[in-house]
C-alpha positions as CSV (number, residue, x, y, z in Angstrom):
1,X,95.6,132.0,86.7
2,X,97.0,130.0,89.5
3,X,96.7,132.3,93.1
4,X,99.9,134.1,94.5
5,X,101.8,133.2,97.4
6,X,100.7,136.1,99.4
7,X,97.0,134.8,98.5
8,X,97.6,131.2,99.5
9,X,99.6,132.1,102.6
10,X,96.6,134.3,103.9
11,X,94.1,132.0,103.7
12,X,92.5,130.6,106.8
13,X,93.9,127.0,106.6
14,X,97.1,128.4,106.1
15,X,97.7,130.3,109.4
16,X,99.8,127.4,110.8
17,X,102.7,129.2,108.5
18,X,102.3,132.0,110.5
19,X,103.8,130.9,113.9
20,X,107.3,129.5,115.0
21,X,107.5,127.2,111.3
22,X,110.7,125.9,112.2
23,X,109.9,125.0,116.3
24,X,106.9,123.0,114.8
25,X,108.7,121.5,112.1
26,X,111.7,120.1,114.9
27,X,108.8,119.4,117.2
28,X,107.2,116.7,114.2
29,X,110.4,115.3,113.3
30,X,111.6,114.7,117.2
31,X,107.9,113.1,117.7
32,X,107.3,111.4,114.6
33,X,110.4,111.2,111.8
34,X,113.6,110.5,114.0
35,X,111.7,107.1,116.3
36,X,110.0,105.8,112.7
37,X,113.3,106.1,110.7
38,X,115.0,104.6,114.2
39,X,113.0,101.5,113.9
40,X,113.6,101.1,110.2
41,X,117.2,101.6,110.8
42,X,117.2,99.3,113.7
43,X,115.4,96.3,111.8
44,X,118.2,95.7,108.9
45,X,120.8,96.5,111.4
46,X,120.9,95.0,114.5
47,X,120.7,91.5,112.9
48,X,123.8,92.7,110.6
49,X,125.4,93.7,114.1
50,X,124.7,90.0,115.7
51,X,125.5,87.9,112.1
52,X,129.1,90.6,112.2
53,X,129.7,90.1,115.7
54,X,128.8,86.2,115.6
55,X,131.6,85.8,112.7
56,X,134.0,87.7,114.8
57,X,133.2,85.8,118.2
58,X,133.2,82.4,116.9
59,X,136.9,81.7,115.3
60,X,138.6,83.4,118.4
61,X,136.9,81.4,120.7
62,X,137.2,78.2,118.5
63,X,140.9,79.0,118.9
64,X,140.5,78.4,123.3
């Protein structure tokens, strides 16, 4: 039979759920989640941004 939740939950390794879950949970995704998915994010995008703003840029000033 698998253990309980109460049984897991009271185990030594387990006592990290016992404090401020959610503080420590915002703390990791601040540190670690937010700047990785950033940086994926930023890698497609910002060349998107330039190749968009190039198309835009070039036929108005082609017009000069």
């Amino acid at each position: 039979q698998d253990p309980s939740v109460e049984d897991i939950v009271s185990r030594p390794e387990s006592s990290w759920t016992k404090g401020d879950l959610e503080n420590l949970v915002t703390t990791y995704a601040i540190q670690e989640v937010v700047p990785a998915h950033l940086k994926e994010v930023q890698s497609f995008r910002l060349p998107l941004i330039d190749k968009t703003e190039a198309a835009v840029v070039e036929p108005l000033c082609a017009n000069l």
